[in-house]
N, C-alpha and C positions, 0 to 999 in steps of 0.2 A: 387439533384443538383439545387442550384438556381439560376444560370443564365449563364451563357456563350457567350465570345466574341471571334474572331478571327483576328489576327494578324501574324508576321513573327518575328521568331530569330536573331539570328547575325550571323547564319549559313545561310540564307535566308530560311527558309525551314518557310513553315506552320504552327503554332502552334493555340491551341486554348485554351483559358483561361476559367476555370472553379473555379466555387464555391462549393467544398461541405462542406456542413454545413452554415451558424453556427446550424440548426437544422437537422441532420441529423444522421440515427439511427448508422451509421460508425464510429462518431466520439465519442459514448462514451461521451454524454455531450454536451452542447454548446461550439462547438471549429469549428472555422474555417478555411480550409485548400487552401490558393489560390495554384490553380494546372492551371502549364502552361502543357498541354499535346498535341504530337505530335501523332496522332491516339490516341492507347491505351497508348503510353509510355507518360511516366513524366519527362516531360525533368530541372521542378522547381516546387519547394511549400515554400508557406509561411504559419509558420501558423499563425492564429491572434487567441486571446485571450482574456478574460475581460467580455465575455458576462455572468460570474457568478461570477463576482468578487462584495464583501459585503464588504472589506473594514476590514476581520477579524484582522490581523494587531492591525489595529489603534483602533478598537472597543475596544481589549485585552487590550491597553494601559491606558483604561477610567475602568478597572476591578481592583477588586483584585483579589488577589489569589486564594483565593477560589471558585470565579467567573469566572476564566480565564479557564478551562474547558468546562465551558458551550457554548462560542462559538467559543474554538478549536472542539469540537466534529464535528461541521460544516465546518471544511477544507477536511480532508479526511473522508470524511462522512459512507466508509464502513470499514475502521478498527478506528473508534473514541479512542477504548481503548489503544489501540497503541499510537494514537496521544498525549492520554491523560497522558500515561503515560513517553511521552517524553519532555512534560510541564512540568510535574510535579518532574523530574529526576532534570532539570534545577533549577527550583525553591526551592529542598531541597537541593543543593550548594548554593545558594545564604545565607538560611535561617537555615543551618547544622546543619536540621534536622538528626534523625537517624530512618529505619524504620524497626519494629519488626518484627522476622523472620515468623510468620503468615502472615503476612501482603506482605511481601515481595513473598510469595509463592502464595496467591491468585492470588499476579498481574500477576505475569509471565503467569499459568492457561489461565487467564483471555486473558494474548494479546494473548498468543497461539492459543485459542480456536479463536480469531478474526482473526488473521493469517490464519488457514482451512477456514472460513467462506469467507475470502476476495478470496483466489484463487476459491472457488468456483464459486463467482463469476465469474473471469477470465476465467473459464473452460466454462461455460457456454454462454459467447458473444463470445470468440473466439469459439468455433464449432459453433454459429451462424452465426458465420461471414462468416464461410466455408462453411455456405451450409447447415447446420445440426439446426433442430430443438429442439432434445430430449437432446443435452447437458444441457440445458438451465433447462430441467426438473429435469434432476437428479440432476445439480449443487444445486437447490435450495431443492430440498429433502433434500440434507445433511444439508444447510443454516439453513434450519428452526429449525431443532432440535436443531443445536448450538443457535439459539437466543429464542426457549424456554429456557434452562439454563438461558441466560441472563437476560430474562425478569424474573425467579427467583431470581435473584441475586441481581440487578440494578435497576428491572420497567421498564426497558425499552429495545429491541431489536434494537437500533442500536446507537442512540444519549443516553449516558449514563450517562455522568457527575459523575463518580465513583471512580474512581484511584484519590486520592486527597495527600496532604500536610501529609506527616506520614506515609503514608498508603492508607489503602481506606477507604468511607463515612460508610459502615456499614460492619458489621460481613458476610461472606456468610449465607444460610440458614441451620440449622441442617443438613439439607440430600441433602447438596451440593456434598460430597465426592461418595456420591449414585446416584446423576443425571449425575454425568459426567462419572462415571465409567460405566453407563448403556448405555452410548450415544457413547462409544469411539467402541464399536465393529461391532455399525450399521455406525458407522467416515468409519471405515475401510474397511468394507464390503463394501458402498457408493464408497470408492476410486478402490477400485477390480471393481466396474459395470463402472464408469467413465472411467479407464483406457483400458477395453472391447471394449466400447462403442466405443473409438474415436483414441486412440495412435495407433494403426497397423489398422485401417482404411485405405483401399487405395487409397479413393477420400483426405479423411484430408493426410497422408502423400504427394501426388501428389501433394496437392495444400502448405504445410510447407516443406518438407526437402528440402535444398539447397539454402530456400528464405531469401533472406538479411544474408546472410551472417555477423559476427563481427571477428574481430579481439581483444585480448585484449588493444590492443594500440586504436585502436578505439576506441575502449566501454571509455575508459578511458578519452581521448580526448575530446569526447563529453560530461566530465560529467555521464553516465552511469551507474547506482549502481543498485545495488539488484540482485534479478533474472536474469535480462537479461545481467548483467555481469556476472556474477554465469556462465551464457551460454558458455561465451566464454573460460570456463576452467580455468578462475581466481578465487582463492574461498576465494572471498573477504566476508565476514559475521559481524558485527560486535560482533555480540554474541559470536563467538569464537576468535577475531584479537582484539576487545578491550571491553572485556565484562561486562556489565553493571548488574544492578542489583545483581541475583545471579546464571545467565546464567555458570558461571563456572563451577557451582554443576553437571551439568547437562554433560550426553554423549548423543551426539548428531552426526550425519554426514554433513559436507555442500556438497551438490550433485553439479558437478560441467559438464558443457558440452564439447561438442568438437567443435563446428564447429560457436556456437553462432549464428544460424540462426534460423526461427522462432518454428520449431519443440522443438530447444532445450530449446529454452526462455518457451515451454507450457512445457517439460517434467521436469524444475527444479519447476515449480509450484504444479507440480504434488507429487515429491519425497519429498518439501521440506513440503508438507502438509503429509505424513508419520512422518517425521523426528519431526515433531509439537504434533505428538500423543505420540512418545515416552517420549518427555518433559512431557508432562501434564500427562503421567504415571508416570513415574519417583517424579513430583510434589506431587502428588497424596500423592503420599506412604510417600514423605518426609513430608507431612505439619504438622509443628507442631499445638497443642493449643495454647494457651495465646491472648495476644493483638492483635489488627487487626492494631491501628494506633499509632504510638508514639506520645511522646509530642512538641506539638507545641506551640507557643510563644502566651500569650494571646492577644496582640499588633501586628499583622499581617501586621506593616507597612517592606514594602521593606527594605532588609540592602543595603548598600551604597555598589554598586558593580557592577561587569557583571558576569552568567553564561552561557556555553553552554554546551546543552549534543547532543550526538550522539545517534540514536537507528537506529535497524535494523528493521525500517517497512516492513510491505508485497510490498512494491512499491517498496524500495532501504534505499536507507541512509537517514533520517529524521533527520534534526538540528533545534532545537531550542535554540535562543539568548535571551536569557533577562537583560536589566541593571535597576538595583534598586536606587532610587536616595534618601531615605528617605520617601518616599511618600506613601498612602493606595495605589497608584495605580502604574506601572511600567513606566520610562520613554520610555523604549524602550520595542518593543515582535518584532521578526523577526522569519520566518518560512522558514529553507532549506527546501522546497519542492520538492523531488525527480518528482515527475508527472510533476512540470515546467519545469524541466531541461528535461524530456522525452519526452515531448513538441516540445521544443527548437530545440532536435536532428531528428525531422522528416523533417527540413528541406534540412540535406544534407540522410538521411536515405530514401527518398522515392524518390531520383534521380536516372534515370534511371529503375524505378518497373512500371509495370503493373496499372491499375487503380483498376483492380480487388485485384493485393496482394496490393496494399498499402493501403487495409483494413484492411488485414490482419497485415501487419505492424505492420502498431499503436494499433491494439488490442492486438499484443501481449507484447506491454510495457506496456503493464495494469497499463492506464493514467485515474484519476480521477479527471475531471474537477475543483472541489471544492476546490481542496489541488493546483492545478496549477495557478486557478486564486485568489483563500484567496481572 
């Protein structure tokens, strides 16, 4: 907390204003949350934002294409391959491209395996946030072995700059089909201890079932996407409602909640990282040989145009805008950042909670700063 005033409402009642953040270990990032609270209760929050904001945007618009990965991987910095491959969806509309069915089966692979790796995350701050130390451990036990793969794959474990224009930058390795099959029954086994560990826990269910409740009118209202609308029993997915790539191959379940409060917002992270093994089994078995990237235009300047695409990140719905004016570089890159609009929605989401759950809260819209401020 850094600093706190006291004043009165328009009800005359006491209130006292507080800071937490912009550095503080709750917010998941440099984000801060003006909280007017009466005792424990919150009777207002604002949040402010900006303290990580680079300017990704405008920087993307001084890129080309081929460059333009390198500092999207920097907005949502823990599913980059996602992000990148929701630039890059956008950009081969623009430039109608077509990409080789190897190629197309790596990616998927690829965002899946970043999908497990991102909830992992989430599993691990939220039971911290609850109280619980050993989430944090095992979340990352599973993390790691997903980003050895990557760092096979790519070189790198989290900023990749990989999923490009065609396809992707390079072939996987020979014995790609060998490390991911080796790695998916210790994925699973990892989700059996995690889900032990913490879902019928009687301090974690005590302090999630019941908390914040949604509505799907809500969820919607506010903007809302992903998981935590999932929660509410809406089984909004893009991958199955308007599926991209080649997401339709694929059977798959979207696990859907009842009550949209913060238990069910952690259990659709939990399920939907199941439902992400069955893909990359399914991929697996499907991947053809041949090409990794198709043919792309030797003259990589922009066509005169605008595209956008839709994906189903680990956060919610991720849009990116691009208009092409002729130029090596784009007049315009705009980023739907699902984490801003989850942001946004803590302001009427944490009226009325606890000081203590409106930690919990916001950890469970699993908001990453980078993608909220770009």
């Amino acid at each position: 907390m850094a600093e706190a005033t006291s004043g009165r409402s328009d009800q005359n009642a006491e209130f006292m204003e507080i800071n937490m953040g912009p550095q503080h270990p709750s917010t998941h990032g440099v984000c801060r949350l003006e909280l007017a609270v009466d005792g424990e209760v919150v009777l207002s929050c604002r949040p402010e934002i900006g303290y990580l904001h680079r300017g990704v945007e405008k920087i993307a618009e001084n890129l080309t294409v081929i460059q333009l990965p390198v500092i999207t991987d920097r907005a949502d910095y823990l599913s980059a391959l996602n992000t990148e491959l929701g630039v890059v969806l956008a950009a081969e509309q623009l430039y109608e491209v077509a990409v080789p069915e190897r190629g197309e089966y790596i990616r998927v692979i690829m965002a899946e395996l970043n999908r497990i790796a991102n909830h992992m995350m989430f599993y691990g701050a939220l039971g911290t946030d609850a109280g619980f130390s050993s989430p944090f451990i095992f979340g990352w036990w599973n993390r790691e072995i997903i980003h050895d793969v990557f760092e096979e794959v790519t070189g790198a474990r989290m900023l990749h700059n990989y999923i490009a224009l065609g396809g992707v930058k390079q072939d996987v390795p020979p014995n790609f089909k060998d490390s991911v099959k080796k790695i998916l029954p210790r994925l699973a086994d990892g989700l059996d201890r995690c889900h032990g560990l913490l879902t019928d826990n009687e301090i974690f269910v005590a302090r999630t079932k019941g908390l914040n409740p949604l509505t799907p009118e809500e969820a919607l209202r506010l903007g809302i996407t992903g998981p935590s609308l999932r929660a509410t029993g809406l089984a909004r997915d893009l991958r199955r409602l308007a599926p991209y790539s080649i997401y339709d191959r694929f059977e798959f379940e979207v696990p859907v909640g009842t009550v949209g409060d913060v238990h069910d917002r952690y259990m659709m992270r939990l399920l939907e990282m199941r439902e992400s093994l069955r893909i990359i089994e399914q991929a697996l078995e499907g991947m053809p040989d041949g090409e990794y990237r198709g043919e792309i235009p030797r003259r990589l300047r922009y066509p005169v145009g605008e595209a956008y695409s839709r994906t189903e990140s680990p956060r919610g719905e991720l849009g990116i805008y691009i208009v092409g004016n002729g130029q090596n570089t784009a007049h315009r890159v705009k980023i739907r950042a699902p984490a801003f609009v989850h942001v946004s929605a803590m302001e009427e989401l944490l009226k009325g909670t606890y000081i203590a759950d409106a930690v919990l809260i916001f950890a469970s819209m699993d908001i990453v700063l980078g993608e909220a401020d770009r």
